[in-house]
C-alpha positions as CSV (number, residue, x, y, z in Angstrom):
1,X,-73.8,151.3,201.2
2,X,-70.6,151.5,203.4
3,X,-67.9,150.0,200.8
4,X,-65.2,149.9,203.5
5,X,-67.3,147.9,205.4
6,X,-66.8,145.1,202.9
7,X,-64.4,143.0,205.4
8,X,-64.1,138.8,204.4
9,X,-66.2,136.0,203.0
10,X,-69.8,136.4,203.7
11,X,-71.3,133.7,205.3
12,X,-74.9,134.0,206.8
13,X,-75.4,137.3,206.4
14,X,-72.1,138.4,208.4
15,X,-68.7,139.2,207.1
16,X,-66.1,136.3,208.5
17,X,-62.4,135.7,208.0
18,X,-61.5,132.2,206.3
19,X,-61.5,129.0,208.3
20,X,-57.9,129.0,208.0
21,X,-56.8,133.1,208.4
22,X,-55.8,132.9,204.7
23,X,-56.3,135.9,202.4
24,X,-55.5,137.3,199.2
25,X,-54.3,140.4,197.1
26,X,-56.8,142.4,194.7
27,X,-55.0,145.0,192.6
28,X,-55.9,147.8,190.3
29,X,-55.0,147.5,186.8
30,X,-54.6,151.1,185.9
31,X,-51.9,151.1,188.6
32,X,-50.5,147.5,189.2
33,X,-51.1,148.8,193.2
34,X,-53.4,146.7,195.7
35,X,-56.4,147.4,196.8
36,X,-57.4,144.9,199.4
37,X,-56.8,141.7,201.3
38,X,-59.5,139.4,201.0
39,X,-60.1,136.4,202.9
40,X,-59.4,133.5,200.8
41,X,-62.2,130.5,201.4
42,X,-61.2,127.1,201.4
43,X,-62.7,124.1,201.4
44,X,-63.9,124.2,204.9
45,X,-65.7,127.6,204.2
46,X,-67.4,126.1,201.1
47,X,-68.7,123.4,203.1
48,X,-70.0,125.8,205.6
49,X,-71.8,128.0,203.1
50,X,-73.8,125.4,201.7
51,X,-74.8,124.3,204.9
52,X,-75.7,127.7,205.9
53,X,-77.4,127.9,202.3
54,X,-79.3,124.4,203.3
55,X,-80.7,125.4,206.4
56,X,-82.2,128.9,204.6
57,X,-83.9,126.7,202.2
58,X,-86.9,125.5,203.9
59,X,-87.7,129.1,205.2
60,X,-87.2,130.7,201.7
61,X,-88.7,128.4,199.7
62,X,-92.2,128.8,201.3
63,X,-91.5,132.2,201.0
64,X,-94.4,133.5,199.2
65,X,-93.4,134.6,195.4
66,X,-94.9,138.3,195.9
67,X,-92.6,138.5,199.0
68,X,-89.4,137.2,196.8
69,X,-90.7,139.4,194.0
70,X,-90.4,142.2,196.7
71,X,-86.9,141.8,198.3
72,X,-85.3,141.6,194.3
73,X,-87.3,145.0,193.7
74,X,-85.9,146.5,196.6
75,X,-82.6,145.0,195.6
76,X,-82.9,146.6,192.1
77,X,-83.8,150.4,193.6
78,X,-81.1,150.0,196.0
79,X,-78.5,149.3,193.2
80,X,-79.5,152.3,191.1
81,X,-79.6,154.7,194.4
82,X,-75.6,153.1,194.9
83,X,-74.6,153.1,191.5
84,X,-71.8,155.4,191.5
85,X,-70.1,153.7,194.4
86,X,-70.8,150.1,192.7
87,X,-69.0,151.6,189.5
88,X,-66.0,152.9,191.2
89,X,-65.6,149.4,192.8
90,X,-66.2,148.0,189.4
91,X,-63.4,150.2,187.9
92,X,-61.4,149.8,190.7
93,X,-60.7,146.1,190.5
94,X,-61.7,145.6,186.8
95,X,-60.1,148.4,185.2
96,X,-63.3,149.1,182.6
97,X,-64.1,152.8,182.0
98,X,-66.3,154.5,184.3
99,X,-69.1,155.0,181.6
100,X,-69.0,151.3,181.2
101,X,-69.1,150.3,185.1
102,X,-71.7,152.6,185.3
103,X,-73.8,150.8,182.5
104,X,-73.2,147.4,183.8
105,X,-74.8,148.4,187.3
106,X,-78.0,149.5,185.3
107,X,-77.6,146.3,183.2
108,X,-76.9,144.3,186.5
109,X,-79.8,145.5,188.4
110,X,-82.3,145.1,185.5
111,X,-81.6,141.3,186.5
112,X,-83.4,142.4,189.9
113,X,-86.5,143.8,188.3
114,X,-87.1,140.9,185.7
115,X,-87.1,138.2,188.0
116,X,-89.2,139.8,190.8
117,X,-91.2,139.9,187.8
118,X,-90.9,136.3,186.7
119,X,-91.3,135.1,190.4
120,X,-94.7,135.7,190.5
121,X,-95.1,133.9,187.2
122,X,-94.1,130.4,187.9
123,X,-96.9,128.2,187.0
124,X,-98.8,125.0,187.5
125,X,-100.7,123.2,185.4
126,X,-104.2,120.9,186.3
127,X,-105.7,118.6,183.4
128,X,-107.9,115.7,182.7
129,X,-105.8,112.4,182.4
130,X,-106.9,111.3,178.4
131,X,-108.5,108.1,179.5
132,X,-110.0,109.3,182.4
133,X,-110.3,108.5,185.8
134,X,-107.7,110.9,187.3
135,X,-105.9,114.1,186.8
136,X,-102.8,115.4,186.0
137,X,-101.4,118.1,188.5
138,X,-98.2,119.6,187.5
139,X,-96.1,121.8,190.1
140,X,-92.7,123.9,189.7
141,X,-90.9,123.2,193.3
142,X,-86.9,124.7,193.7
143,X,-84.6,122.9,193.0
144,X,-82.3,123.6,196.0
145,X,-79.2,125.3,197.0
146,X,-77.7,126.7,194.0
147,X,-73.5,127.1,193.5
148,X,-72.1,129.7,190.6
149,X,-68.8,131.0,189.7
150,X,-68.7,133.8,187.7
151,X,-65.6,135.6,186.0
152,X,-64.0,139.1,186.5
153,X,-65.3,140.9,183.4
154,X,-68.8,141.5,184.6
155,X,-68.3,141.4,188.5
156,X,-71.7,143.1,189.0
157,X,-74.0,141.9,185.7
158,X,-72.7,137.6,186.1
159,X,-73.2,137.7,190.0
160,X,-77.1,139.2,189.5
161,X,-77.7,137.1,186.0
162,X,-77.1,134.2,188.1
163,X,-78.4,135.0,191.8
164,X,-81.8,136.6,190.3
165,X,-83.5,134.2,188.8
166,X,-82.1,131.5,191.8
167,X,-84.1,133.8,194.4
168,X,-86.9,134.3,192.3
169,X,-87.2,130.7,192.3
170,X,-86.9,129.8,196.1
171,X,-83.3,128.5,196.1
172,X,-80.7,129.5,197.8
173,X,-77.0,130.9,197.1
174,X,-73.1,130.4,196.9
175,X,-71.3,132.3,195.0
176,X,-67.6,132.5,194.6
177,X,-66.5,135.2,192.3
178,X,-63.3,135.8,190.0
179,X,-59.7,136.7,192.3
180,X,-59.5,139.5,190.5
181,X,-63.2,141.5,190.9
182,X,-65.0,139.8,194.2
183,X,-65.3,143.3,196.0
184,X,-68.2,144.0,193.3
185,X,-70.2,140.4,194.1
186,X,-69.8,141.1,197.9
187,X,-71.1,144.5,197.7
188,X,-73.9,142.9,195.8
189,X,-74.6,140.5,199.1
190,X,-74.6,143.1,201.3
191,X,-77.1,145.3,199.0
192,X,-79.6,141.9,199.0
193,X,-79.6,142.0,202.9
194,X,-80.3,145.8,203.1
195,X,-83.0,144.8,200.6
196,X,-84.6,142.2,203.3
197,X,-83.1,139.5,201.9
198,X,-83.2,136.6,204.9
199,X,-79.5,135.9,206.1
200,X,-78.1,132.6,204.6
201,X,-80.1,132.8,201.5
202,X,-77.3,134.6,199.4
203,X,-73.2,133.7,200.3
204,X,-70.4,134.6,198.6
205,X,-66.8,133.7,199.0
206,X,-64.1,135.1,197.5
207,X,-60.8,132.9,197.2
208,X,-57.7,132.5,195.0
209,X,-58.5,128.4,195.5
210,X,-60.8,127.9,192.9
211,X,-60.5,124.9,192.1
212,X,-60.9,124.0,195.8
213,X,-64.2,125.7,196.9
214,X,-65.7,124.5,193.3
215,X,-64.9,121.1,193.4
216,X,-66.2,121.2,197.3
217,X,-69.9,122.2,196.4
218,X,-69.5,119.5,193.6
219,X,-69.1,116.8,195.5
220,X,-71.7,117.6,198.1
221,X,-75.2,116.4,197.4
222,X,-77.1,119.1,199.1
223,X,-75.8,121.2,195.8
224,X,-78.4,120.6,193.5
225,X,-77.7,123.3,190.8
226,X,-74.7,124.5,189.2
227,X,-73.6,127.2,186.7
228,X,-70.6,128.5,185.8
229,X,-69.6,131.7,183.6
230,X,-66.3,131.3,182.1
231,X,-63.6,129.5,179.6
232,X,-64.6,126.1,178.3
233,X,-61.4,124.3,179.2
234,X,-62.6,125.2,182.5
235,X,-65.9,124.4,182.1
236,X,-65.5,121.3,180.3
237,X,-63.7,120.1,183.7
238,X,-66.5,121.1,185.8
239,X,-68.6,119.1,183.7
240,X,-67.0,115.9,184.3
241,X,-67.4,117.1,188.1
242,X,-70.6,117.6,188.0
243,X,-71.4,114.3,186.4
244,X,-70.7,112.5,189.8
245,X,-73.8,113.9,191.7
246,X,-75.8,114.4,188.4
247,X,-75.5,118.1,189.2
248,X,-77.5,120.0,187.0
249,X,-75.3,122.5,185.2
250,X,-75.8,125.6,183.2
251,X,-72.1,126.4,181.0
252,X,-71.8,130.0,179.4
253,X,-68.6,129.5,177.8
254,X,-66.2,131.1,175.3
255,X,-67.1,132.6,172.3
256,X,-65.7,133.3,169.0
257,X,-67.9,135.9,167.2
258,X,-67.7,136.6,163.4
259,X,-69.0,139.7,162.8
260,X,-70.2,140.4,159.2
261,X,-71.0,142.9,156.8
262,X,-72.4,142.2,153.7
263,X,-72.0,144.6,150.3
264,X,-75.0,146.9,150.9
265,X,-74.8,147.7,154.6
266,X,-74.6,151.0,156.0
267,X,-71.4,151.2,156.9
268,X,-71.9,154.4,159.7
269,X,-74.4,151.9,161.2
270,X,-71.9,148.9,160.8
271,X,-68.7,151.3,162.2
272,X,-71.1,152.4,165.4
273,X,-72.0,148.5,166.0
274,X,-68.7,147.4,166.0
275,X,-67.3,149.9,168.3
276,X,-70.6,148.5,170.2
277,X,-69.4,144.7,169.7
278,X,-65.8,145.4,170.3
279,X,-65.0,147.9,172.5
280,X,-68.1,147.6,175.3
281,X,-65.9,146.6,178.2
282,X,-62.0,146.9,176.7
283,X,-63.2,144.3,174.7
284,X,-63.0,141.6,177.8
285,X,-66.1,140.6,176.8
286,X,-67.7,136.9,176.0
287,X,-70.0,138.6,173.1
288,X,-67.2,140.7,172.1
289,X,-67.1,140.6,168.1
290,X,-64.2,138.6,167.6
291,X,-63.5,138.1,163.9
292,X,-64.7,140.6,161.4
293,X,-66.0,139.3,157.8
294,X,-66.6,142.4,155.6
295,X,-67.5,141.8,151.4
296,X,-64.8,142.7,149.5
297,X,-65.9,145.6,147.9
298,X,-66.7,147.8,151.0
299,X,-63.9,146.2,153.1
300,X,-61.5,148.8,152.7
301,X,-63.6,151.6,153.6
302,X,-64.8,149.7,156.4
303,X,-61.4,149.1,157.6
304,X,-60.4,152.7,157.3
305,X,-63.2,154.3,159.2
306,X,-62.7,151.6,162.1
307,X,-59.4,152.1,162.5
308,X,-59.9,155.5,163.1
309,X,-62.8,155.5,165.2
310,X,-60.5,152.9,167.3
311,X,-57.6,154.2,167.4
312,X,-59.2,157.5,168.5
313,X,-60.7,156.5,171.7
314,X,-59.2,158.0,174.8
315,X,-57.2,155.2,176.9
316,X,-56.7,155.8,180.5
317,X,-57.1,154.8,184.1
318,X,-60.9,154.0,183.9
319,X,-61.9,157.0,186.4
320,X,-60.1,159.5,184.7
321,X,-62.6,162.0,182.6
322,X,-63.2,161.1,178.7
323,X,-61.5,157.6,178.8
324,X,-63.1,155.0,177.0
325,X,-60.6,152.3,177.0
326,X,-59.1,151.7,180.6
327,X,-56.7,148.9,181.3
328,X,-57.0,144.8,180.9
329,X,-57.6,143.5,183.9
330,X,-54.1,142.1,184.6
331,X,-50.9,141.4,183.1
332,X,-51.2,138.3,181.3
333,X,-54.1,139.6,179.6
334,X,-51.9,141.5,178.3
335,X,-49.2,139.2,177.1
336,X,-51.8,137.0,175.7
337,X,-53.2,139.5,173.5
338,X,-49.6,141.0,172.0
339,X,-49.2,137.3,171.2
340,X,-52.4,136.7,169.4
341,X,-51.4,140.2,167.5
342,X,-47.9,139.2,166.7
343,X,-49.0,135.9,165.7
344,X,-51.1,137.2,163.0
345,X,-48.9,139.9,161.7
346,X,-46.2,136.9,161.5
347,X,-48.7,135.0,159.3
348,X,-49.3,138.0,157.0
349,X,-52.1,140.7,158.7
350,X,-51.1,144.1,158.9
351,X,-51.6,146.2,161.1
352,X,-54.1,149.2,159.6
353,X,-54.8,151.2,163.0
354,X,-52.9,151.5,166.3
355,X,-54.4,153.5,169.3
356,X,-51.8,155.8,171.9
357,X,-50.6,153.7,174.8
358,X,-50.6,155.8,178.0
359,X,-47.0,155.8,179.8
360,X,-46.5,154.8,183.2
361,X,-47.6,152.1,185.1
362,X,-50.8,150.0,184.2
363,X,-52.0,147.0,182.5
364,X,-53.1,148.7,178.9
365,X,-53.6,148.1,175.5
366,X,-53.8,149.8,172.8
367,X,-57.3,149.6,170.5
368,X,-56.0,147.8,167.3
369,X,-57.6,147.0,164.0
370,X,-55.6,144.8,162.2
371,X,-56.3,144.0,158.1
372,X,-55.8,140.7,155.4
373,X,-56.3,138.7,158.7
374,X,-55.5,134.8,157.7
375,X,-57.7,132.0,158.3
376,X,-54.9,130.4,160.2
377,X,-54.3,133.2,162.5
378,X,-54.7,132.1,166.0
379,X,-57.0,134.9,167.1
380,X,-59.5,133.8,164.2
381,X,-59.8,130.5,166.4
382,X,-60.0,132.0,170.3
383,X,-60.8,134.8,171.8
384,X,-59.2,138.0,171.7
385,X,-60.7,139.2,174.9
386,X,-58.8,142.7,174.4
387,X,-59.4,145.8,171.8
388,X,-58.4,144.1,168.6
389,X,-60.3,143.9,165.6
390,X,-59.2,141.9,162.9
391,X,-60.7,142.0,159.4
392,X,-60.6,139.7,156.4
393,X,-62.6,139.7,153.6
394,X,-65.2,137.2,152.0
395,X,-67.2,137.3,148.3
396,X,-69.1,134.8,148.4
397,X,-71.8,134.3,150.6
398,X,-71.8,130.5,151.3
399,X,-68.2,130.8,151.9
400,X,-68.6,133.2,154.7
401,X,-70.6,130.6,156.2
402,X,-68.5,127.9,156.2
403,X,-65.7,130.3,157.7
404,X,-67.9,131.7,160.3
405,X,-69.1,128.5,161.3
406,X,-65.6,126.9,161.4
407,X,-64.8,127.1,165.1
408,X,-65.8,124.8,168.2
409,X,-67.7,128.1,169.8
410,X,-71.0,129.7,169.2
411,X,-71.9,131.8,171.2
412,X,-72.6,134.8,169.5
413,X,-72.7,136.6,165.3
414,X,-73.6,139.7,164.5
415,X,-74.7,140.7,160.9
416,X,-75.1,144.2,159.6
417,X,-77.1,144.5,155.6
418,X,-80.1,147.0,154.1
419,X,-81.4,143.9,153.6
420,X,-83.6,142.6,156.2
421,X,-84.5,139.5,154.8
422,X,-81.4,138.8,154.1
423,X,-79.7,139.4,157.2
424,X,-82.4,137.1,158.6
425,X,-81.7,133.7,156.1
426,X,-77.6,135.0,156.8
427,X,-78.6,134.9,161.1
428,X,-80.4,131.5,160.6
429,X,-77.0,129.6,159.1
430,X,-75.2,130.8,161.9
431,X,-74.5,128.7,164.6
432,X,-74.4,130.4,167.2
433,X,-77.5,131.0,170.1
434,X,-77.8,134.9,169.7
435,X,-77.5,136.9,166.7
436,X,-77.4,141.1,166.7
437,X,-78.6,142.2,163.6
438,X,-78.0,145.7,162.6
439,X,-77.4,146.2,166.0
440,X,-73.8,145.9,168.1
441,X,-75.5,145.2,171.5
442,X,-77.7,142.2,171.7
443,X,-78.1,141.6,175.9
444,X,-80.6,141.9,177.4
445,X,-82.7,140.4,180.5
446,X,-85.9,139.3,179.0
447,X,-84.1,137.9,176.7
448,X,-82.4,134.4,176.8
449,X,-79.0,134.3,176.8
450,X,-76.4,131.6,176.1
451,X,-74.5,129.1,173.0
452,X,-74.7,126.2,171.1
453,X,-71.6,123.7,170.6
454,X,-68.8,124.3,173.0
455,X,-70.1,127.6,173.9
456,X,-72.3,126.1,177.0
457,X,-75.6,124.8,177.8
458,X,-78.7,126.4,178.6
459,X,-79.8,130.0,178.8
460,X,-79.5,132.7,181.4
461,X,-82.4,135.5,181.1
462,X,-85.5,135.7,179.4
463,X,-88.1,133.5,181.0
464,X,-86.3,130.6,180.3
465,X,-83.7,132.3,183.1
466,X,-85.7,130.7,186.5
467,X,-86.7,127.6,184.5
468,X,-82.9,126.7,185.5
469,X,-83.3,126.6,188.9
470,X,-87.4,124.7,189.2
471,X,-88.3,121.1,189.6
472,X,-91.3,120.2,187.6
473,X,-93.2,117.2,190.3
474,X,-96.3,115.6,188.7
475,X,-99.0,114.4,191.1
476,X,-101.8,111.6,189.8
477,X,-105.2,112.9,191.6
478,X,-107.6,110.1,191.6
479,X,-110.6,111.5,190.5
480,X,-113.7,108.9,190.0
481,X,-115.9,110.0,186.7
């Protein structure tokens, strides 16, 4: 894969400037310097994608599912044979460590095997009507040209989560990725093609007009599928858009994980999941443990030991040997996380470990574990998104509960005891759609993925993951006793 070859929005299987020649800046954030101009679609383009999206449909939607299954396995070798160059692009424009780019490719391409897996799975069904007379047949059709967004913190992994299961289904593609990652989704594209991928099946278009090319594909009726990876106040707009066309959505949202450990836990397990829940990613990550819930009796030792497992990870530019913490992926990340921190030190958390800060230029910061974290601290009610950990304490088990469910999200918990059975009644009251228990790292593809309240709707992975994107049709046989 020739990554200077990625040139533009690409449309039909070729690389083409924007209807209207404009184009915008991606930078790195372990330098603040730019990387490329990229064409920046508008609404024109949008329209144009889905109509070269439409006219694909017919053809690759009678595509047989062995021959889909096919072209996603060949997608799924080719991303492993490019991996390194996929996770320098990912650090590049994300700023994540290389170790971590490097996992999300493997994590990103396991979307590709599953669903050429699943594709060949999609079943009908063929019964007796109960009085008699006729017969049921039930078929799975697609549902028709599919439309995602996806964010910046997983520019490989939410492009393939979301295209996968789409192809595997028959439908096809438009994609428009984060402003600050879309090099990784268009080197992606170009992969499906070298994989035999049909041209017009899979577009993506990069622009800084979001709300433009989204609300484009909304209003047009050929889009019959929606999903959309990012904040809720976003999401909770494209919702009402959606409504118009009775788009059918999928929402992964924000989340607001508590992360607990009860009394008896082991805490060298619990330290190594957190660092797991927290730090995967700079922390810039929807599942990222976001508010820590340790029993009173072990909290301080907990507390300790994080802190210094934090504090000593090695933060850098993301290529550079060793480093586990590379930069946030732009500068109001930044500025958004120092006020969450000195919001909660104003209302009484201290701070128990601090991480070095590099010098020079670059959008970092440090890994922080902050202690006697208040209720009413902002950052126990959104997202962190950044390498913060905040701890409070809890006795009482029912308590915890009602804390940990105290919040709009649920998305994802995380619950670390010797107890099994336990853990399990504690993972049930939790409302959230995914629990980790004993365990820091809870994706996976087989398995469904997604949140309950104002975390989203419906599930991503798993085999409920192409379910998304079929149209269940019942045909009446007559069929004389």
């Amino acid at each position: 894969m020739n990554i200077d070859a990625i040139d533009g929005l690409y449309v039909g299987g070729q690389w083409r400037a924007a209807a209207d020649g404009r184009t915008f800046t991606v930078f790195d954030p372990a330098t603040e310097k730019p990387v490329r101009e990229v064409a920046a679609a508008g609404a024109r383009d949008a329209a144009t994608a889905v109509r070269v999206a439409r006219e694909s449909f017919d053809g690759w939607s009678a595509t047989p599912p062995r021959q889909r299954a096919e072209v996603l396995r060949a997608a799924f070798t080719a991303m492993h044979e490019n991996a390194p160059d996929l996770a320098r692009l990912i650090t590049l424009e994300n700023g994540k460590a290389y170790r971590d780019a490097l996992a999300e490719v493997s994590y990103a391409a396991e979307f590709f095997r599953w669903f050429a897996e699943e594709a060949v799975r999609i079943g009908s069904a063929f019964g007796d009507a109960p009085q008699g007379g006729f017969r049921h047949l039930v078929r799975r059709h697609p549902a028709g040209v599919a439309a995602f967004v996806t964010p910046w913190n997983f520019p490989a992994a939410m492009a393939t989560r979301k295209i996968a299961p789409a192809l595997a289904a028959g439908c096809p593609v438009v994609l428009k990725p984060a402003p600050d990652t879309p090099l990784t989704a268009l080197a992606v594209a170009a992969l499906l093609t070298e994989a035999g991928l049909p041209d017009g099946v899979c577009n993506v278009l990069p622009t800084d007009r979001a709300a433009e090319v989204a609300g484009r594909w909304l209003r047009d009726e050929r889009v019959r599928k929606f999903s959309f990876t990012g904040s809720t106040a976003t999401g909770r707009i494209l919702l009402k858009q959606a409504a118009d066309n009775v788009v059918n959505v999928t929402m992964e949202l924000g989340g607001n994980a508590p992360f607990v450990v009860r009394a008896d836990a082991d805490l060298d397990a619990a330290v190594r999941g957190a660092l797991d829940a927290k730090m995967r990613g700079g922390g810039e990550v929807c599942i990222a443990a976001n508010r820590f819930y340790v029993h009173h009796t072990v909290a301080a030792e907990f507390t300790a030991r994080l802190g210094e497992a934090m504090s000593s990870i090695h933060i850098g530019p993301g290529m550079d040997d060793g480093v586990g913490l590379g930069p946030m992926v732009n500068a109001a990340a930044v500025d958004r996380i120092d006020r969450l921190v000195t919001d909660a030190v104003r209302r009484g958390a201290r701070v128990a470990a601090r991480g070095p800060k590099p010098d020079g230029p670059g959008w970092f910061y440090p890994a922080t574990v902050l202690a006697d974290v208040p209720d009413d601290a902002e950052l126990m009610h959104t997202e962190v998104f950044g390498p913060v950990a905040p701890v409070t304490t809890f006795d009482d088990e029912d308590d915890l509960v009602r804390r940990a469910n105290d919040t709009t999200y649920g998305l994802a918990a995380y619950v670390y005891s010797a107890d099994l059975a336990a853990a399990l009644r504690l993972a049930d009251r939790l409302e959230t759609g995914m629990v980790g228990v004993n365990r820091g790292l809870i994706s996976d593809p087989a398995a469904p993925f997604g949140g309950v309240k104002q975390s989203g709707l419906g599930r991503e992975g798993g085999r409920e993951g192409i379910e998304a994107f079929l149209e269940t049709k019942y045909v009446a046989v007559d069929w004389p006793g």
